[in-house]
N, C-alpha and C positions, 0 to 999 in steps of 0.2 A: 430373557436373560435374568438371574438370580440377581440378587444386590449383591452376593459376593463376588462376581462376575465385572456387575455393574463397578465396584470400588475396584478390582485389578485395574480395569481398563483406564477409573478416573486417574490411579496410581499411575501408572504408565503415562499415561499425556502429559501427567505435569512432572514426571519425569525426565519426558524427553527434552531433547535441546530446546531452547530459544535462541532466540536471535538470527543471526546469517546463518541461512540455511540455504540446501540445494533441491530441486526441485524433487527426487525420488522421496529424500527425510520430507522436506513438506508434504507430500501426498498420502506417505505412511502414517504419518500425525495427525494431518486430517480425517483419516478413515477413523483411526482410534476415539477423536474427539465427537463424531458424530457417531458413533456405537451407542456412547453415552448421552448424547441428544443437545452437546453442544454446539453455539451456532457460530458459526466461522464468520466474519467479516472480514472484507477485502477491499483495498484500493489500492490505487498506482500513481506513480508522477516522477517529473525527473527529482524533484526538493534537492535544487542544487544550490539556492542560499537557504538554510533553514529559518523560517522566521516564525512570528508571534502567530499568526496567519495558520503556518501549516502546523503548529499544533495544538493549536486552538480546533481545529479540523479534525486532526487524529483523535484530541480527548472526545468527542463528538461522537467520530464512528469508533470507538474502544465501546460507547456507552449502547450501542447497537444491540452487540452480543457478547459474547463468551472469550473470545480470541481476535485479535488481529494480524491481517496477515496486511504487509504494505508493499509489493511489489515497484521495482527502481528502473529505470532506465538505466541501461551501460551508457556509456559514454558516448558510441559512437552512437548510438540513437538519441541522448541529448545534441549532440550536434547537429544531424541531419533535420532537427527537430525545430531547433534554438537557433542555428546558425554559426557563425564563425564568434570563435571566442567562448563559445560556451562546451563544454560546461564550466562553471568556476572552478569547480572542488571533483575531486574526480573520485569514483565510483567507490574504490573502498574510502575514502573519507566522508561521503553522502551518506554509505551502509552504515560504518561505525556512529557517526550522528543518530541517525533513526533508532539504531538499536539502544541506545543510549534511552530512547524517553519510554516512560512510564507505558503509553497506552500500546505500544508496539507489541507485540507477543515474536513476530516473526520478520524478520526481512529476506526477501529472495529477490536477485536480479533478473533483467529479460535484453535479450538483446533486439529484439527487434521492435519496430515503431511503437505497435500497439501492443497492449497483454492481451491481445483478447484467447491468445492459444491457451495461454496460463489461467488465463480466468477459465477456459473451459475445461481445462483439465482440470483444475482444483476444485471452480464449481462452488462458488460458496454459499452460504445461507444469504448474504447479503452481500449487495454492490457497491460501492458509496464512491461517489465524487465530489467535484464541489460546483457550487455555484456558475462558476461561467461551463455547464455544461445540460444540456439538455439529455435523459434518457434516452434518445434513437441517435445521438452521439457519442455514446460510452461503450468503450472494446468492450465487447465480450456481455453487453448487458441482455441481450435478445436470447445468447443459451441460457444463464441465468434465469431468464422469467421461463423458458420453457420446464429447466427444469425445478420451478415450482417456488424458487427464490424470490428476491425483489430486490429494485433499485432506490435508493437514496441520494438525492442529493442536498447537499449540506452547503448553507450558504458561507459566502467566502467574509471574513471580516474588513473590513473598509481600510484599504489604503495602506494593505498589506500583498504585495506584491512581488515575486524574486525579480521581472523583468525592472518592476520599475526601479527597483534597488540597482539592479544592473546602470541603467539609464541615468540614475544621479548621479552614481559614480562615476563613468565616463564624462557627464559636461562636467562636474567637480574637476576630474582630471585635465580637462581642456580648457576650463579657465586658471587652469595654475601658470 
């Protein structure tokens, strides 16, 4: 590829959208971005209270590589997930949040349990999770290393918790 080449291409990716996106624009934007030798990073979760925690985490894996992509649980998969009552905030108000911070480049949702289909189809340079997770428990971390990626895990900050925020709030609630 020429460098005039090389600059359309760069042109094009940072011209395409950000933000909430759907998985075909994701997958076109990623091909673009790795033309030019950018490295994709990716995680998932439901972040259905946003707290100090989860983006203290995202500026973490933003710092990884080039793009972040944060894939979201729907709702019905925070429930099956979380249990009755959750999620707090429902799915476009989770997406609008994320897309909101700095280190985000992309938001895409998934409806089912794990990403690990979406991680496979997107396939990023990088995996990243957090702390309460082991690599041979992360969707989608096994195509990832096959196809030549790596996984990170990022330790979680202390005492930063969506559950447990959930859980004050309830006895708060019950002793009123």
């Amino acid at each position: 590829m020429t460098v005039d080449e090389l600059n359309d291409v760069k042109s094009a990716v940072d011209s395409e959208k950000t933000g909430i996106i759907n998985e075909s624009e994701l997958t076109d934007i990623v091909k673009l971005a790795r033309a030019i030798g950018e490295k994709i990073v990716m995680t998932n979760g439901c972040f259905d209270i946003l707290h100090a925690g989860h983006v203290s985490y995202l500026q973490r894996a933003k710092q990884l590589g080039d793009y972040l992509i944060v894939a979201i649980n729907d709702d019905d998969s925070v429930s099956r997930l979380k249990g009755k009552g959750r999620p707090v905030n429902s799915l476009e108000n989770r997406m609008t949040v994320l897309n909101a911070l700095k280190p985000v480049d992309w938001v895409i949702s998934f409806t089912e349990d794990t990403p690990e289909r979406l991680v496979t189809e997107i396939n990023p340079d990088i995996l990243v999770k957090g702390g309460d997770y082991r690599p041979d428990q992360i969707a989608g971390a096994k195509s990832v290393l096959e196809q030549g990626g790596r996984v990170e895990i990022i330790p979680l900050l202390d005492g930063c918790s969506t559950s447990q925020i959930v859980d004050a709030t309830q006895s708060i609630g019950k002793s009123s």
